[in-house]
N, C-alpha and C positions, 0 to 999 in steps of 0.2 A: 488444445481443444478445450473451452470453456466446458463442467460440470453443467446440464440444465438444474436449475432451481426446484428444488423439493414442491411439488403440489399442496397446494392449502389444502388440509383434510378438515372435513365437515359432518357435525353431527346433526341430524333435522330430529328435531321434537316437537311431536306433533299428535294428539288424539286422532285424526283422521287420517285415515289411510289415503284419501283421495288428495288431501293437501300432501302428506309425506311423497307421495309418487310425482306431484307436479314440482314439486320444490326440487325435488332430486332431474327431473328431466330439464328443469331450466339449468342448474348448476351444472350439469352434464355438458353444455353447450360449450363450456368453455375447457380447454386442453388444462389449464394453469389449476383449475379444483376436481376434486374428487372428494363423492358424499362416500364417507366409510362404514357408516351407520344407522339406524333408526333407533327411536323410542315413541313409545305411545304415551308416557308420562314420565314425571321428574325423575319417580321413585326405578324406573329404566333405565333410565338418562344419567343419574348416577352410577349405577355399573359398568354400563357404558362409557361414560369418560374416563373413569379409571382404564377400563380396558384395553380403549380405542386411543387416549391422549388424543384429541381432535384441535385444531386450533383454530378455529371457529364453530360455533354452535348456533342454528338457530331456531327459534323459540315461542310456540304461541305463545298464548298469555291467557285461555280459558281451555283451562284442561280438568279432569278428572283425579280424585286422590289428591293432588296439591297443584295448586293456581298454578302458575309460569312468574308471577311477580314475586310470590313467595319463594320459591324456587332459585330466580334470580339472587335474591336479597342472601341466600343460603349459600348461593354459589362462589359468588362475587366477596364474600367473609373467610370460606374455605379453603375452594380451589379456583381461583380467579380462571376464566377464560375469556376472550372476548364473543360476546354474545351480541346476534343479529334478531330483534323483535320480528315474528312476522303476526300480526296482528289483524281482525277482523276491521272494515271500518263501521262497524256500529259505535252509538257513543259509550257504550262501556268497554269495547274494545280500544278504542281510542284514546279516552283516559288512563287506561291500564299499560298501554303502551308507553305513555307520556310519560308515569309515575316509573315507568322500565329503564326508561333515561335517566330518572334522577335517581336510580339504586344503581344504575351501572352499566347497561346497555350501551353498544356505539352508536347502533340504526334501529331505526324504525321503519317497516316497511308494510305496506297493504297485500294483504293476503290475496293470494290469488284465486280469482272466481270468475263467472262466466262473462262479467263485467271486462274484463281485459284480457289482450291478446297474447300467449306465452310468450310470444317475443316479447312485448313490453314487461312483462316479469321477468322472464330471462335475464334481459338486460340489469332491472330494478337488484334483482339477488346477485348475481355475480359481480356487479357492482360496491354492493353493501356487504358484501361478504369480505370482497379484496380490502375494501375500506378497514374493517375490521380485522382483518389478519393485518394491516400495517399498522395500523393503531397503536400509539406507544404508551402504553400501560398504561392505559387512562391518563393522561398528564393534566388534565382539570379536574380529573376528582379530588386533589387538594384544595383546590380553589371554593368545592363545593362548601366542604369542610371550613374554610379560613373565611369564609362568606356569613358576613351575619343576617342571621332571622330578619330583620328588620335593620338591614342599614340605615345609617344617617345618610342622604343624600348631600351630595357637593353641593358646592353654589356656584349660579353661573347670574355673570352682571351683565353680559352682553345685552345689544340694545337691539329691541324686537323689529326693528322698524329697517334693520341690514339684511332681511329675509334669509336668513342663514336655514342650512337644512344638513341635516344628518341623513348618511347613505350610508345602512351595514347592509354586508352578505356574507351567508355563512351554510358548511353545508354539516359534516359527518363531526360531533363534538359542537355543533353550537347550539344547540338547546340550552344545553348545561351553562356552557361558554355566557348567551344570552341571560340565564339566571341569574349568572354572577356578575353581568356588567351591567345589564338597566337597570336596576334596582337601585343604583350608587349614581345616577345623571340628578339632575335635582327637577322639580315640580318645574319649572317655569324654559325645561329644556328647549330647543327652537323644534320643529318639526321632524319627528323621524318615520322614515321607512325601511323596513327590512325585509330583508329576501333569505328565508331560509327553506331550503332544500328539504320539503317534508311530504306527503302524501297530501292529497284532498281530503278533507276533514278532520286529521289531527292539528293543521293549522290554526284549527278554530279553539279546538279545547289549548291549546299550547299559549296564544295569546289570551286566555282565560286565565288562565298559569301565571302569567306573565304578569296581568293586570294588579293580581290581587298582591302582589310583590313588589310594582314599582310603587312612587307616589307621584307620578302622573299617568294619564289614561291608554292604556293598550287595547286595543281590539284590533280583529281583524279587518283588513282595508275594503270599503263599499266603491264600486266604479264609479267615477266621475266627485270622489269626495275629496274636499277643499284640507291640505294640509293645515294645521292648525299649530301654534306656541305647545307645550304639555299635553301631545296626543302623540301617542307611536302608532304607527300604523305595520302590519303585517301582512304580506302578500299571501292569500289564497293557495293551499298547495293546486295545482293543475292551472294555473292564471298568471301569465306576466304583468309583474305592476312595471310604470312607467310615471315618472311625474312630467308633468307639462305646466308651463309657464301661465299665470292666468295677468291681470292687470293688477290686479292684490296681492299675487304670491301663487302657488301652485295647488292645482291639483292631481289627483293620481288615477292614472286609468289602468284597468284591467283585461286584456286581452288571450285570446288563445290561440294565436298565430303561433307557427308550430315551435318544438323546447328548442331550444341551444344550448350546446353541449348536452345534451341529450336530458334539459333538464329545464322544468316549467313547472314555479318561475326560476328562472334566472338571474344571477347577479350581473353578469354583462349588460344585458337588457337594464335593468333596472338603472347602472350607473352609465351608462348610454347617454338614457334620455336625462338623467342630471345633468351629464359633461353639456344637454343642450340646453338645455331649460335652466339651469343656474349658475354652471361654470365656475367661478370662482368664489361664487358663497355657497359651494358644499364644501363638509368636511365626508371622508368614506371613511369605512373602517373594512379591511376583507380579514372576518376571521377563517379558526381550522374548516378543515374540507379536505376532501381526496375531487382530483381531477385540477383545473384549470379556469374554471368561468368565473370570473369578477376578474383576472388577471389584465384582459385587454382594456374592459372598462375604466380598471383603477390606472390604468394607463393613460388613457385618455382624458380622465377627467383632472388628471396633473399636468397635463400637456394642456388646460384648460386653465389652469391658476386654480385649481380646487388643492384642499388638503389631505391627502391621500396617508393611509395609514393599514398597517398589513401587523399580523398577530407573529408575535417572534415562536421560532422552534421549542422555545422549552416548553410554551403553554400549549401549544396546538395537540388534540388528538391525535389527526391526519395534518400533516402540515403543506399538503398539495397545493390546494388555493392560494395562499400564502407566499408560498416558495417561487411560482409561477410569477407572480406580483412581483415579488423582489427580483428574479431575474432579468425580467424587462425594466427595470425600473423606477417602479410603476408606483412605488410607497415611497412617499418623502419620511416615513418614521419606520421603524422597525421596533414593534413594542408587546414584551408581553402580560397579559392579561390582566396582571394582578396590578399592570400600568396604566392599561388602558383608559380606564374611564378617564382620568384625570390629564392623559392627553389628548383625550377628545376635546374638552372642555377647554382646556389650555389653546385648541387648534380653532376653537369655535369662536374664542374671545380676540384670538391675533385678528388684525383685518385683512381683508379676503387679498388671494394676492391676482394683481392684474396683469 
């Protein structure tokens, strides 16, 4: 008779008592976690960890006595744990989340308020939380590090006129992951859009992030807007993008037809409507993530002549998406990170295959 597996124990810090008691009754939902503890501020939250050893924590990020980013940045140098942001969506909640991620954070997540239903949190936290206890020692926070300020961007010679289109998706570790790989595509890259697994309105500050580090144009994606040469686009947290065929080349539409896999937007979704709309002039890339969606897509759209590509184990935080992809067979490359861009572009310049 198999041992059942140790329960994820979990520490909620949190100034408010009304968030510490909602976090705890959604994480309550599931058999697999138990919250072991509370803290109203860091300067708690440190005794506590010591006390409690938790292995997951998570974490406003506008607290009393010392911020939650400060906090993190403190933690993540001392006693590393993996840390679940739960964050207001105001915009300075929003950024401070984001900056949560590049100090060390796995998830970001929208705090819970009278805006959404505890099942949809429920779901969101136990979710981010398991993300987070699987998570293997940050395996991109090297990358963050070995990542320069300002890369030189590759060169790509490919010719505009093949309507070539880049399709990432990415869920738990691709903020960071995205840091480290758009920045190094060159200016005159073909069309990208991405589907990253993130809240409604951290999406916006993220590709703000984003923008001011590539050297071509990031912002978040507007419905009905015409893909273009040196423009990334990023799907809306709460909106599936889809790109569609136009007589020029594609545009991308925005929907809110319910999530898949329990999650909008979606990668599936997004490389769906590639496998229909461009078939063998996309290239995908499915980075880390916990769970399965971009798997069947990246599936399909190789069974389409596109060039499908999936993030190898050593770089992935969660390597779920990923792993998913490669078992169907779903990735014609198996590459990690610190490979990637340079097999994108490699995958963009070969001709499309029919």
């Amino acid at each position: 008779m198999s041992t059942p597996a140790p329960k994820i124990r979990v520490l909620v810090v949190d100034d408010s008592a009304l968030a510490r008691r909602s976090i705890s009754e959604a994480l309550s939902r599931d058999p697999a976690i138990v919250v072991v503890g509370f803290a109203a501020d860091p300067y708690i939250a440190r005794e506590r960890i010591l006390e409690l050893e938790p292995d997951v924590i998570t974490l406003d990020m506008e607290m009393p006595r010392m911020d939650g980013l400060t906090f993190l940045r403190i933690l993540q140098e001392h006693h590393p744990v993996p840390v679940v942001v739960v964050s207001s969506l105001t915009q300075a909640g929003s950024e401070l989340a984001l900056q949560a991620l590049e100090a060390g954070a796995i998830e970001v997540l929208a705090k819970p308020d009278g805006s959404a239903s505890i099942g949809e949190i429920a779901r969101q936290l136990i979710h981010g939380v398991k993300a987070a206890a699987r998570s293997q020692g940050r395996a991109a926070r090297a990358l963050k590090v070995a990542a320069p300020t300002a890369p030189a961007a590759l060169s790509y010679a490919g010719d505009a006129t093949q309507q070539r289109l880049l399709l990432i998706g990415a869920s738990t570790g691709g903020v960071e992951a995205l840091r480290y790989l758009l920045p190094q595509l060159p200016t005159n890259v073909p069309p990208i859009v991405v589907v990253q697994h993130i809240p409604a309105n951290f999406s916006r500050i993220m590709a703000a992030h984003l923008d001011a580090l590539c050297p071509f144009t990031v912002r978040e994606a507007s419905d009905g807007e015409e893909l273009r040469s040196g423009v990334c686009l990023i799907a809306p947290g709460g909106f599936h993008a889809t790109v569609n065929a136009t007589g020029r080349g594609y545009r991308v539409r925005l929907t809110q037809t319910p999530p898949v896999h329990y999650c909008r937007p979606s990668v599936d979704v997004l490389f769906r409507s590639g496998a229909e709309a461009a078939g063998p002039n996309v290239v995908a890339a499915l980075l880390t993530g916990m769970g399965s969606d971009g798997a069947r897509g990246l599936q399909l759209l190789r069974g389409r002549g596109a060039r499908t590509l999936a993030e190898a184990e050593e770089s992935c935080v969660v390597f779920g998406m990923p792993q998913a992809a490669i078992k169907l067979g779903a990735a014609e490359q198996v590459v990690p990170l610190q490979r990637m861009p340079q097999a994108i572009l490699r995958a963009l310049t070969e001709a499309p295959q029919r």
